[in-house]
HTML snippet that shows the backbone in 3Dmol.js (N, CA, C, O; Angstrom):
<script src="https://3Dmol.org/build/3Dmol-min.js"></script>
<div id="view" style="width:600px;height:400px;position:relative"></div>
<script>
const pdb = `
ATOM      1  N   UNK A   1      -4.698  48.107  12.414  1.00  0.00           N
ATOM      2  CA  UNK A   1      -4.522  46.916  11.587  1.00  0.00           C
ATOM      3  C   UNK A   1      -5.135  47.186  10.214  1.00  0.00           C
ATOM      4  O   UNK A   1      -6.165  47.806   9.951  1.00  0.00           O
ATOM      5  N   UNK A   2      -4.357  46.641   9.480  1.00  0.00           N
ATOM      6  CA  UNK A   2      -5.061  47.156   7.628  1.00  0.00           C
ATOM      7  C   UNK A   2      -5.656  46.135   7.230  1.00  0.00           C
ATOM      8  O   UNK A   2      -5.243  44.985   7.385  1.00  0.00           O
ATOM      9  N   UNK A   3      -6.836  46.510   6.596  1.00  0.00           N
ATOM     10  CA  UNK A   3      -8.286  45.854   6.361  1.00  0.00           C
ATOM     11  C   UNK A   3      -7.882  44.748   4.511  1.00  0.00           C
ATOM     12  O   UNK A   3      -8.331  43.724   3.996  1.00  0.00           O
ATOM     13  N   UNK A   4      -6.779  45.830   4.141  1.00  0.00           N
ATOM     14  CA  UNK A   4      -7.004  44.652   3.019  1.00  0.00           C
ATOM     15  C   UNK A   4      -5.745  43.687   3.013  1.00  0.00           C
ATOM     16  O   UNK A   4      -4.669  43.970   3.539  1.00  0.00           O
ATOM     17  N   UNK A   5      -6.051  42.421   2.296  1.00  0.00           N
ATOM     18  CA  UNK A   5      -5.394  41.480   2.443  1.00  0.00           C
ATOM     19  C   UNK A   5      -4.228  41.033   2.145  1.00  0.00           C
ATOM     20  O   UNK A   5      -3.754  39.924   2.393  1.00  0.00           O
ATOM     21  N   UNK A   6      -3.627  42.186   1.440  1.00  0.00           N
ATOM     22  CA  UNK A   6      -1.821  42.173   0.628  1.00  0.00           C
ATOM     23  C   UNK A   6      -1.514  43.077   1.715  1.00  0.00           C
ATOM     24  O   UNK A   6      -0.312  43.339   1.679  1.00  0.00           O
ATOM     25  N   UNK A   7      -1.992  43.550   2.485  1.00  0.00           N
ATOM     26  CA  UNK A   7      -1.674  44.665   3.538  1.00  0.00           C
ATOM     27  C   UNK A   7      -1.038  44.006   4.619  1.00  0.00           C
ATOM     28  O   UNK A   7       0.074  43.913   5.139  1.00  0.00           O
ATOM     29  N   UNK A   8      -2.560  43.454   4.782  1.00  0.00           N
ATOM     30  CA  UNK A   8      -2.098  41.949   6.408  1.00  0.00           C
ATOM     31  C   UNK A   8      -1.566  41.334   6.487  1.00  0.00           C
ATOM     32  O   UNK A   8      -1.404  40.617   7.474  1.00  0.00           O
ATOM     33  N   UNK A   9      -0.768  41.291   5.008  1.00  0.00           N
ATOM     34  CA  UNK A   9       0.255  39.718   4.680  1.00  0.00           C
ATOM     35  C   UNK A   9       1.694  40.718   4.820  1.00  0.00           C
ATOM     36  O   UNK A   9       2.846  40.437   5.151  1.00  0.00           O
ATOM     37  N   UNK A  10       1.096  41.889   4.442  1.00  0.00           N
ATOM     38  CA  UNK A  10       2.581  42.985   4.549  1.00  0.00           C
ATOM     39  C   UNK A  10       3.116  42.528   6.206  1.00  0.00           C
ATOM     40  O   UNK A  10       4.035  41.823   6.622  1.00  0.00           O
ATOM     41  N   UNK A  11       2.179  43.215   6.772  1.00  0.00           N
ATOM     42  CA  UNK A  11       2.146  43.044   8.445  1.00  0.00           C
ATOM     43  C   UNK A  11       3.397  42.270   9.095  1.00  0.00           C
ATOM     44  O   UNK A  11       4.489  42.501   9.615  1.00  0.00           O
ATOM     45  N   UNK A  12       2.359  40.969   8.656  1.00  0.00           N
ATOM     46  CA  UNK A  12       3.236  39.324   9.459  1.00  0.00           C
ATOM     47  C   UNK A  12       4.324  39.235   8.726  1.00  0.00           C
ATOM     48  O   UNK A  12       5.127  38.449   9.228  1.00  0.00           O
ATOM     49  N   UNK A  13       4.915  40.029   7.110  1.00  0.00           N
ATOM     50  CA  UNK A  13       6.057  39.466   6.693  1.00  0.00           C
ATOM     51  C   UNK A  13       6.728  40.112   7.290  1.00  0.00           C
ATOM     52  O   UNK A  13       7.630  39.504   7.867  1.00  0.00           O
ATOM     53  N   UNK A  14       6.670  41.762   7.495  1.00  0.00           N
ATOM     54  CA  UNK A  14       7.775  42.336   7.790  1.00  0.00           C
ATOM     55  C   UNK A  14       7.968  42.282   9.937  1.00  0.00           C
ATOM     56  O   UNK A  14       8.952  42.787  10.478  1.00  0.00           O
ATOM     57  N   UNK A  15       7.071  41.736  10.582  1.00  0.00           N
ATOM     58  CA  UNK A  15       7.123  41.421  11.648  1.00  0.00           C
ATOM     59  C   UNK A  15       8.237  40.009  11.708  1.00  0.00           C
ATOM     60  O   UNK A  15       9.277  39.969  12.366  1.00  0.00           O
ATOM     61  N   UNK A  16       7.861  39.259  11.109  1.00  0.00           N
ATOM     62  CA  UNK A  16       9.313  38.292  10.863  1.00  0.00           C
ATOM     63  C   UNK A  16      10.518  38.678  10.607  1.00  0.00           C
ATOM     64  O   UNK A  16      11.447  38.521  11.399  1.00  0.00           O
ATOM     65  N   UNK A  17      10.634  39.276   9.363  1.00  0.00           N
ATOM     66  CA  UNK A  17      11.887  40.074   9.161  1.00  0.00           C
ATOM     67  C   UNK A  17      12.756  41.001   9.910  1.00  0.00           C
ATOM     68  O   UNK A  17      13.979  41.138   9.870  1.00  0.00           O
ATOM     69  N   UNK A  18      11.578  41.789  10.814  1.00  0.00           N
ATOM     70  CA  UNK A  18      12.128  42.309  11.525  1.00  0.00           C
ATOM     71  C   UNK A  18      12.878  41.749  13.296  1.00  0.00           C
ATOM     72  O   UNK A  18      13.498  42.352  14.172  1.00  0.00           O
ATOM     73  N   UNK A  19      12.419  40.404  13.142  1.00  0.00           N
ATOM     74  CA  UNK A  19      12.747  39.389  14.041  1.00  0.00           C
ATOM     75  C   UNK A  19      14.187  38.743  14.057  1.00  0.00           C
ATOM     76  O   UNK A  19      14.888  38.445  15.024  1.00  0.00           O
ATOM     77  N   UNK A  20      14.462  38.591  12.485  1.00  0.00           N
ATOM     78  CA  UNK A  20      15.347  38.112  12.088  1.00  0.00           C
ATOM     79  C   UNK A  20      16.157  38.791  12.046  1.00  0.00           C
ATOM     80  O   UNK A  20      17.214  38.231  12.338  1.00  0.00           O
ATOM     81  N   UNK A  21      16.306  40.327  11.700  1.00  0.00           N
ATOM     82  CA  UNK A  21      17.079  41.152  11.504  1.00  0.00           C
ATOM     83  C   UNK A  21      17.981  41.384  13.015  1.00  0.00           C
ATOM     84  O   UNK A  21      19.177  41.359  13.306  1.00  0.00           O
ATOM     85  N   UNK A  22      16.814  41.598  13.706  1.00  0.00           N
ATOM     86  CA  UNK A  22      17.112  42.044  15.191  1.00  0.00           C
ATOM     87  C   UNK A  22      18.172  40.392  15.763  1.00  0.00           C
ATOM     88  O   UNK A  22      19.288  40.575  16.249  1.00  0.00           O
ATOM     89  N   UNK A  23      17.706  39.174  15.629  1.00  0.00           N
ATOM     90  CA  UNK A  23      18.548  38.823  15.633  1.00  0.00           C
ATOM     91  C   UNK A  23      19.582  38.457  15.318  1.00  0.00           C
ATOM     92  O   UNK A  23      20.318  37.724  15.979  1.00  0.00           O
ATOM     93  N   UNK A  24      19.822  38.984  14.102  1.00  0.00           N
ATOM     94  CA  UNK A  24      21.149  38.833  13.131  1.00  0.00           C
ATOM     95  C   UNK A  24      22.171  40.068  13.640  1.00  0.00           C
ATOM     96  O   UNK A  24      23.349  40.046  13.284  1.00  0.00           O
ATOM     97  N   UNK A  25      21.584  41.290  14.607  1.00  0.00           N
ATOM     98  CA  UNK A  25      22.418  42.646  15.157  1.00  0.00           C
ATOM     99  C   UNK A  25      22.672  41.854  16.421  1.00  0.00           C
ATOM    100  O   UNK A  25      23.793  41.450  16.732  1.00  0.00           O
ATOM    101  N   UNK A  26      21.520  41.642  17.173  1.00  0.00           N
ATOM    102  CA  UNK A  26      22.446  40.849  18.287  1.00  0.00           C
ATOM    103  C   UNK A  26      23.658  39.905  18.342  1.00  0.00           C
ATOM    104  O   UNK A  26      24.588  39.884  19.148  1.00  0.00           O
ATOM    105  N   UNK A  27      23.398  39.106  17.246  1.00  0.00           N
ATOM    106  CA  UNK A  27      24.858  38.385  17.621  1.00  0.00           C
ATOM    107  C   UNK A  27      25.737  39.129  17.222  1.00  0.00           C
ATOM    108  O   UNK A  27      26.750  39.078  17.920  1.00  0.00           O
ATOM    109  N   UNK A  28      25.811  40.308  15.767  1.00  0.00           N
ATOM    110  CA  UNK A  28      27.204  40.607  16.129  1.00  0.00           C
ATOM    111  C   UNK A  28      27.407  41.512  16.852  1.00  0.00           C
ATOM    112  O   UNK A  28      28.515  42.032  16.714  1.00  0.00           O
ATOM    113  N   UNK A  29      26.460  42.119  17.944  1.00  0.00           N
ATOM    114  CA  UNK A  29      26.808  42.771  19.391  1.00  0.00           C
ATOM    115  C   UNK A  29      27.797  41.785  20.040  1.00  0.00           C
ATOM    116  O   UNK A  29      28.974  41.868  20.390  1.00  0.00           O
ATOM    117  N   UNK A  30      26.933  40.896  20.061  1.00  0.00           N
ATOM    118  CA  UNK A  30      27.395  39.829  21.143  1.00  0.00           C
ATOM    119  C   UNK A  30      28.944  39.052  20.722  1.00  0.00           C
ATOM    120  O   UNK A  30      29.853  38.710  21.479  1.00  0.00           O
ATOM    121  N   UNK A  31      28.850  38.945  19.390  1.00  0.00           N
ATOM    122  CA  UNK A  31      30.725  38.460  18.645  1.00  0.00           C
ATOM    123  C   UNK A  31      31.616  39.976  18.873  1.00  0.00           C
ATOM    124  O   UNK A  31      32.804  39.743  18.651  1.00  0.00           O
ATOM    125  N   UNK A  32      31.455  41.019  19.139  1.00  0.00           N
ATOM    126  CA  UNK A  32      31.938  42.237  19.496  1.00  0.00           C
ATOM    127  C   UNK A  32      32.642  42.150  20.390  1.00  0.00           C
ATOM    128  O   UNK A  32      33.862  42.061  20.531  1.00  0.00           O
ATOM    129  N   UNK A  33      31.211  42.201  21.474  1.00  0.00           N
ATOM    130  CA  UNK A  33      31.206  41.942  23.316  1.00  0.00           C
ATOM    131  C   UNK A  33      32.520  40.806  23.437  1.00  0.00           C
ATOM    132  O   UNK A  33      33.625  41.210  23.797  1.00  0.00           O
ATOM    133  N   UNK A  34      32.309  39.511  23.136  1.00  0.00           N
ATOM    134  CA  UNK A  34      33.437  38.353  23.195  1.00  0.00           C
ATOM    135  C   UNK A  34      35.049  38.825  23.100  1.00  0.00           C
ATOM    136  O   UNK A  34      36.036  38.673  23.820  1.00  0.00           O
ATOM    137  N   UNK A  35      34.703  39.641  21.505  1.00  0.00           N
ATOM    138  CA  UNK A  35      36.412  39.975  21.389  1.00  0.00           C
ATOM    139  C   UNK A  35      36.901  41.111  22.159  1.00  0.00           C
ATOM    140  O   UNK A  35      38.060  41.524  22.108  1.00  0.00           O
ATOM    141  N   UNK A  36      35.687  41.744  23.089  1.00  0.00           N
ATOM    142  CA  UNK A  36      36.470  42.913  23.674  1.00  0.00           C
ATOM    143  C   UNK A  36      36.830  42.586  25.042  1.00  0.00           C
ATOM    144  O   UNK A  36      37.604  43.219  25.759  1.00  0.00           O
ATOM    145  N   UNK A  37      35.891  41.048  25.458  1.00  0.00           N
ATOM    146  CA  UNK A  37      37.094  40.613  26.755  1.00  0.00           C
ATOM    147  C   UNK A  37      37.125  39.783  26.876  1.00  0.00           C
ATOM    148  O   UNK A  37      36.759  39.252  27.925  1.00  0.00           O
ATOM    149  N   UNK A  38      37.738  38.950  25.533  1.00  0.00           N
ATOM    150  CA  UNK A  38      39.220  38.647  25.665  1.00  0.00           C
ATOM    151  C   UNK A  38      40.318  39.630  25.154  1.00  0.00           C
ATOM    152  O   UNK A  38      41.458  39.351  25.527  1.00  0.00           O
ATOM    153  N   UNK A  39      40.189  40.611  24.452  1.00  0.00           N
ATOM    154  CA  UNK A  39      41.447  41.537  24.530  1.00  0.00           C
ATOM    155  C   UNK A  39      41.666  42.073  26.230  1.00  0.00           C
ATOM    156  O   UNK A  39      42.782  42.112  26.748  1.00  0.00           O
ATOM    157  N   UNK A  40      40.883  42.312  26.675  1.00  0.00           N
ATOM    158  CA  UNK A  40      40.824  42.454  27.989  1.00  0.00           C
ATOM    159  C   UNK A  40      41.689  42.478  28.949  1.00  0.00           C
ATOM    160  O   UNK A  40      42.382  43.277  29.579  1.00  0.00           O
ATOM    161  N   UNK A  41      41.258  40.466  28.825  1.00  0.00           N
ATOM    162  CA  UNK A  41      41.696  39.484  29.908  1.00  0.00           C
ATOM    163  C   UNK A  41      42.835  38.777  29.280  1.00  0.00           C
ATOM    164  O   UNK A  41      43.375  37.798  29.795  1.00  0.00           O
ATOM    165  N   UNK A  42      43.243  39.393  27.958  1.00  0.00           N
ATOM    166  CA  UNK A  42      44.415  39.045  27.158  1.00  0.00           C
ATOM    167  C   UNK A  42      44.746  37.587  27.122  1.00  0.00           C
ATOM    168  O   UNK A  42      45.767  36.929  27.325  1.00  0.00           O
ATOM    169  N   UNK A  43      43.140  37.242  26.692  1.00  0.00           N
ATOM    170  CA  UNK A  43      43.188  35.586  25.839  1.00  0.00           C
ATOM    171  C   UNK A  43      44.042  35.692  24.950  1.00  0.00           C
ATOM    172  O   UNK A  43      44.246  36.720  24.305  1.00  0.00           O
ATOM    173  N   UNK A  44      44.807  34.313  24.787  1.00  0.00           N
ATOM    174  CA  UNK A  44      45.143  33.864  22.976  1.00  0.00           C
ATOM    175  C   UNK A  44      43.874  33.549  22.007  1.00  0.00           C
ATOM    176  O   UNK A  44      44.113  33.362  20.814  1.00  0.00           O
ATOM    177  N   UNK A  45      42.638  33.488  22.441  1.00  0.00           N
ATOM    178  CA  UNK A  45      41.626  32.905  21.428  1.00  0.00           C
ATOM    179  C   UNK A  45      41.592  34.699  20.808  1.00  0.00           C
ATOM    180  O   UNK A  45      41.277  34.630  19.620  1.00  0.00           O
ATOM    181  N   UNK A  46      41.790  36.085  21.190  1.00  0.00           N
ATOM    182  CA  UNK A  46      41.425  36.875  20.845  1.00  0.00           C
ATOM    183  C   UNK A  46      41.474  37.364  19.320  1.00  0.00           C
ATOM    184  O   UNK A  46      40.733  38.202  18.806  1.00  0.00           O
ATOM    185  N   UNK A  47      42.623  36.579  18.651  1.00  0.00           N
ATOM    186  CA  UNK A  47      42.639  37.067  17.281  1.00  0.00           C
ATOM    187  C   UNK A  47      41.589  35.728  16.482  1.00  0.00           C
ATOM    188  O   UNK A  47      41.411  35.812  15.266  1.00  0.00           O
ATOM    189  N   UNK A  48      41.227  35.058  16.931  1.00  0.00           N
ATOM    190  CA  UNK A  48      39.745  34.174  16.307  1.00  0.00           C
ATOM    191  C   UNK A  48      38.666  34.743  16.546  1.00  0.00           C
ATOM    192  O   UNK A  48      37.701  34.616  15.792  1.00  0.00           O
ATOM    193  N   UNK A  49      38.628  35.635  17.882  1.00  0.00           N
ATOM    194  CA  UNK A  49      37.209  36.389  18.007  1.00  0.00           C
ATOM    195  C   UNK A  49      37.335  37.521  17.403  1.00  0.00           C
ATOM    196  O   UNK A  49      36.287  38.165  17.371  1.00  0.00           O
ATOM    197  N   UNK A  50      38.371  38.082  16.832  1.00  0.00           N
ATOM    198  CA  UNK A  50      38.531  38.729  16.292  1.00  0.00           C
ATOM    199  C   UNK A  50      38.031  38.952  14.610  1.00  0.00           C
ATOM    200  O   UNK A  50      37.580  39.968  14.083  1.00  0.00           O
ATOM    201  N   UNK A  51      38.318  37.498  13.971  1.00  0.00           N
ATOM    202  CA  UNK A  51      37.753  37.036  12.797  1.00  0.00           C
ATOM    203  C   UNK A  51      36.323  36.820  12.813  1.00  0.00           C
ATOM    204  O   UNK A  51      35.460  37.147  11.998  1.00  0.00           O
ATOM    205  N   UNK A  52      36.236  36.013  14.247  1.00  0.00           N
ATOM    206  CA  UNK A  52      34.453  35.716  14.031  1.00  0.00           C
ATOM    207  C   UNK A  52      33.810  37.386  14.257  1.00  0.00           C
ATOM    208  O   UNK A  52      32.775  37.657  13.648  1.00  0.00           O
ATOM    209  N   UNK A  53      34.267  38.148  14.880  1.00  0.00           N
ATOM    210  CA  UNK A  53      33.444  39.468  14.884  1.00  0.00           C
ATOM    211  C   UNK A  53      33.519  40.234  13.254  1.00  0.00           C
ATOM    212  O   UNK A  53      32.590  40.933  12.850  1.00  0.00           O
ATOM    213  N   UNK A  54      34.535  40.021  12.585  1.00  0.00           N
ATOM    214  CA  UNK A  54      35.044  40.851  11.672  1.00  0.00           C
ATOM    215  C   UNK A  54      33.845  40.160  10.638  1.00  0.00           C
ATOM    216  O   UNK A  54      33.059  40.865  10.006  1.00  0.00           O
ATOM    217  N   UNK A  55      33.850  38.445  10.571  1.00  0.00           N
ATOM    218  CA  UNK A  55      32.727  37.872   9.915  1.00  0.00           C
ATOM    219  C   UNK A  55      31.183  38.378  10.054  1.00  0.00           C
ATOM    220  O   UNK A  55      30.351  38.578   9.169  1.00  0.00           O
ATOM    221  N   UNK A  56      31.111  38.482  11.103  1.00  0.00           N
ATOM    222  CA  UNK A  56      29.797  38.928  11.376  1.00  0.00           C
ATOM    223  C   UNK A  56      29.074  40.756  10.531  1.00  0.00           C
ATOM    224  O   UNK A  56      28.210  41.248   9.804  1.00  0.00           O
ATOM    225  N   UNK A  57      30.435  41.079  11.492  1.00  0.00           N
ATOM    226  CA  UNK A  57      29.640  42.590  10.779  1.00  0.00           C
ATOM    227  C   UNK A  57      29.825  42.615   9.133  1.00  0.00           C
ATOM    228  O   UNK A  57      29.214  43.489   8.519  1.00  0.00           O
ATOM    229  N   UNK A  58      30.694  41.632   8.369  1.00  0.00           N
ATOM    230  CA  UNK A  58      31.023  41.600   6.939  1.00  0.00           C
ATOM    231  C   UNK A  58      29.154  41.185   6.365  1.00  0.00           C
ATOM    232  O   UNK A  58      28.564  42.009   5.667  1.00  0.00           O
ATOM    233  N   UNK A  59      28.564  40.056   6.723  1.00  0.00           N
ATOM    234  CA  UNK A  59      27.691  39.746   6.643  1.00  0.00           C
ATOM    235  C   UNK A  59      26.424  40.113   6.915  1.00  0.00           C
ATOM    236  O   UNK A  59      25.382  39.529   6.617  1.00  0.00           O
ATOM    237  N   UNK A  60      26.631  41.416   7.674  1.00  0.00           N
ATOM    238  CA  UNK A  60      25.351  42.613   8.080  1.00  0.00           C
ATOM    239  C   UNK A  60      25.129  43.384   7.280  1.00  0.00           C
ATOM    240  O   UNK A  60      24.063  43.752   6.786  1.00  0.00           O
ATOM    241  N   UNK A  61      26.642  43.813   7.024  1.00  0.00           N
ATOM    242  CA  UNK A  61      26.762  44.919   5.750  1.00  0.00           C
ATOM    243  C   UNK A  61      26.348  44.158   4.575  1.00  0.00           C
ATOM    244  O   UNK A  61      25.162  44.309   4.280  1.00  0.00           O
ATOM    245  N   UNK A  62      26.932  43.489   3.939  1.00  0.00           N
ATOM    246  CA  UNK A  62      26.486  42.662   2.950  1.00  0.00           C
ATOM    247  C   UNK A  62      25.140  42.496   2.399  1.00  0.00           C
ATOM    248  O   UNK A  62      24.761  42.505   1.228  1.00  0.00           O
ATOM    249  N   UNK A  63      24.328  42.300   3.788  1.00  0.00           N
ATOM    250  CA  UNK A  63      22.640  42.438   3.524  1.00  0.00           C
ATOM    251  C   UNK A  63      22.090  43.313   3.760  1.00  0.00           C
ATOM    252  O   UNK A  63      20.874  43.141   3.848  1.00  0.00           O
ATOM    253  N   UNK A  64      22.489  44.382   3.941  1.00  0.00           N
ATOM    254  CA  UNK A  64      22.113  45.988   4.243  1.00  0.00           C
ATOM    255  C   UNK A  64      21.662  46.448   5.563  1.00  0.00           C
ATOM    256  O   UNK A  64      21.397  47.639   5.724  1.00  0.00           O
ATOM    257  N   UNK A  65      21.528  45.405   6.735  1.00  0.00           N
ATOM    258  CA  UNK A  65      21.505  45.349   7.695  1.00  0.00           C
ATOM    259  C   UNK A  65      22.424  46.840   8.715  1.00  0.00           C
ATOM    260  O   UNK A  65      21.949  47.559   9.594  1.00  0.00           O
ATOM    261  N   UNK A  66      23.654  46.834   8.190  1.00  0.00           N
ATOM    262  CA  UNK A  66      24.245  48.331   8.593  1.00  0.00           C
ATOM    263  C   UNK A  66      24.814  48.784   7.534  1.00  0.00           C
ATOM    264  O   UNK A  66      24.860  47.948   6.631  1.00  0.00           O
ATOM    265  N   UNK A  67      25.517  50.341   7.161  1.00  0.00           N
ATOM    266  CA  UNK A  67      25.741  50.927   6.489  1.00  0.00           C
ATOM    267  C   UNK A  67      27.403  49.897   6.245  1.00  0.00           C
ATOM    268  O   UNK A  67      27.794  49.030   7.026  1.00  0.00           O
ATOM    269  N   UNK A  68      28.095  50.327   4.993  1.00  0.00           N
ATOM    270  CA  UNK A  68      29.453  49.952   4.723  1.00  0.00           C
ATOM    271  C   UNK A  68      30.634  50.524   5.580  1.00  0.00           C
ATOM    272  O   UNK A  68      31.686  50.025   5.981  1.00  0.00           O
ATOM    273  N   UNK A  69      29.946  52.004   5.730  1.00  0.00           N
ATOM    274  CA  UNK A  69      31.154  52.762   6.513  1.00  0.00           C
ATOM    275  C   UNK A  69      31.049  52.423   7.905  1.00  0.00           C
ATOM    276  O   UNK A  69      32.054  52.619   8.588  1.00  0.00           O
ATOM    277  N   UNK A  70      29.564  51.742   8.702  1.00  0.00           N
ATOM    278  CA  UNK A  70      30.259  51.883   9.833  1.00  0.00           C
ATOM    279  C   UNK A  70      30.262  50.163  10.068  1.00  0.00           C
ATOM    280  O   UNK A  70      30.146  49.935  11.273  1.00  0.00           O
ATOM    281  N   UNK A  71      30.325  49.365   9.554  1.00  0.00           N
ATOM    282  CA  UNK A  71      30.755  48.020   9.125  1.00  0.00           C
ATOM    283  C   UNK A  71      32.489  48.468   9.247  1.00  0.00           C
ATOM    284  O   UNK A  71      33.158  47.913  10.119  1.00  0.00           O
ATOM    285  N   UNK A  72      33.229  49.633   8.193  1.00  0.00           N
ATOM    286  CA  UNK A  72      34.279  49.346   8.299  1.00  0.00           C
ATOM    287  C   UNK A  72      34.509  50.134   9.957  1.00  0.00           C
ATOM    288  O   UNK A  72      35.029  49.548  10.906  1.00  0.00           O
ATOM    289  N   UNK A  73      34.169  51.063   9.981  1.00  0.00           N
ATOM    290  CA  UNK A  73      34.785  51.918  11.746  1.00  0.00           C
ATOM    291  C   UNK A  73      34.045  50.843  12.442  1.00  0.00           C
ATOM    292  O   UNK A  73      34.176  51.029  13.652  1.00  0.00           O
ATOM    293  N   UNK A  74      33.186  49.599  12.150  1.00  0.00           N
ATOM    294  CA  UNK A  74      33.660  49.167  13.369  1.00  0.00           C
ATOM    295  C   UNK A  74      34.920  48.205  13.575  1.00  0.00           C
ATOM    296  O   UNK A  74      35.639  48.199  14.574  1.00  0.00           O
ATOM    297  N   UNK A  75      35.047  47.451  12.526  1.00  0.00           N
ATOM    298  CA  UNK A  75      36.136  46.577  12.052  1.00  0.00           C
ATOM    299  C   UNK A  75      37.636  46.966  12.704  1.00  0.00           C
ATOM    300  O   UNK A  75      38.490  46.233  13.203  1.00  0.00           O
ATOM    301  N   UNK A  76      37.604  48.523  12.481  1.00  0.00           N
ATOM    302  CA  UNK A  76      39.101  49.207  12.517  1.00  0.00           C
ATOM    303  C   UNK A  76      39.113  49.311  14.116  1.00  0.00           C
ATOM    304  O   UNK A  76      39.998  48.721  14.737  1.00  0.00           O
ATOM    305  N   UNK A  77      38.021  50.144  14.862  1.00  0.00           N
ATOM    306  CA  UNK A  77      38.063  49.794  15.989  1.00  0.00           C
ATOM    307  C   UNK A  77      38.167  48.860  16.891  1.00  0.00           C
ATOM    308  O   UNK A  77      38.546  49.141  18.028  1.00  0.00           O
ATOM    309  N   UNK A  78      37.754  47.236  16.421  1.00  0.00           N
ATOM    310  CA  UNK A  78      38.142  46.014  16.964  1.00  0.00           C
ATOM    311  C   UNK A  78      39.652  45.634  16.125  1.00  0.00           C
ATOM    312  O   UNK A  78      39.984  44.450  16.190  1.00  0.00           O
ATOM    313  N   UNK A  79      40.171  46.168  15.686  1.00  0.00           N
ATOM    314  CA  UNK A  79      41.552  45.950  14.726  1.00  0.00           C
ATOM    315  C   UNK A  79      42.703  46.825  15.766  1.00  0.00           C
ATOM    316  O   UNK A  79      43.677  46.376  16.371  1.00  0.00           O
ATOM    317  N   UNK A  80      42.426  47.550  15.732  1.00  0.00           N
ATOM    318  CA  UNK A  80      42.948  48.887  16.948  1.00  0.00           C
ATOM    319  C   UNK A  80      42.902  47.797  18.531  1.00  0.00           C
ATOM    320  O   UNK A  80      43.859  47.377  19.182  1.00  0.00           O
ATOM    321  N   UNK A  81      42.030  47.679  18.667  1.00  0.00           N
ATOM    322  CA  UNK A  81      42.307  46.924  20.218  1.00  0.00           C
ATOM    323  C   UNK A  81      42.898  46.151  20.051  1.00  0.00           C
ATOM    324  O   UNK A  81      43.855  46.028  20.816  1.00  0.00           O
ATOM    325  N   UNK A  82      42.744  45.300  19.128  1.00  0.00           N
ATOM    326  CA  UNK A  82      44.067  43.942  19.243  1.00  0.00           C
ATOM    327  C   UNK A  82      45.460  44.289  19.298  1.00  0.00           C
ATOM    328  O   UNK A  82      46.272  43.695  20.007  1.00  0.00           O
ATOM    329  N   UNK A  83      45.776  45.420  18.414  1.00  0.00           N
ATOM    330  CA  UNK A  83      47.048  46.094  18.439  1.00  0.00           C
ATOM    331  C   UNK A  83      47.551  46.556  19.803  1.00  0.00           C
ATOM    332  O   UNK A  83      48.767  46.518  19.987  1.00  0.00           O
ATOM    333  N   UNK A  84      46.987  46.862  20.494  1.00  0.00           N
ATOM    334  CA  UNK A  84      47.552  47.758  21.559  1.00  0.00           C
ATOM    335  C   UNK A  84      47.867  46.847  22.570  1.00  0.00           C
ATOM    336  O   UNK A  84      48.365  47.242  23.624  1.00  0.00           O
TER     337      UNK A  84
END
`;
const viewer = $3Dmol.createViewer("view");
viewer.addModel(pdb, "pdb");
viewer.setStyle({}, {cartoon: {color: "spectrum"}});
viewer.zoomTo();
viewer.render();
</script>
């Protein structure tokens, strides 16, 4: 633990942030997970989970949360399943 006091404040900020972050990757695991079964189970909701996943990772990338390129390979890869 660091003794001086812009240090300790470092600490608890980036322990939050990193809270937030982690849950800002889970959901778009989890908006991923959704659109990959219902392509599956060959819902009609699949091209909306499709948007809400495509939203999500747009908005990760955006905040630097993941890189651009694999924001887009993942996009293309949930774009690709709907097709087939």
């Amino acid at each position: 633990m660091p003794n001086i006091e812009s240090a300790i404040k470092r600490v608890r900020t980036n322990e939050k942030a990193n809270q937030a972050n982690s849950a800002k990757l889970s959901s778009m695991r989890t908006a991923m997970r959704k659109f990959e079964k219902a392509v599956e189970s060959n819902d009609e909701n699949a091209k909306e989970l499709l948007v809400a996943a495509t939203r999500e990772i747009d908005m990760l990338s955006a905040k630097g949360l993941i890189h651009t390129n694999k924001a887009n390979r993942e996009k293309s890869r949930l774009a690709k399943k709907l097709a087939k």
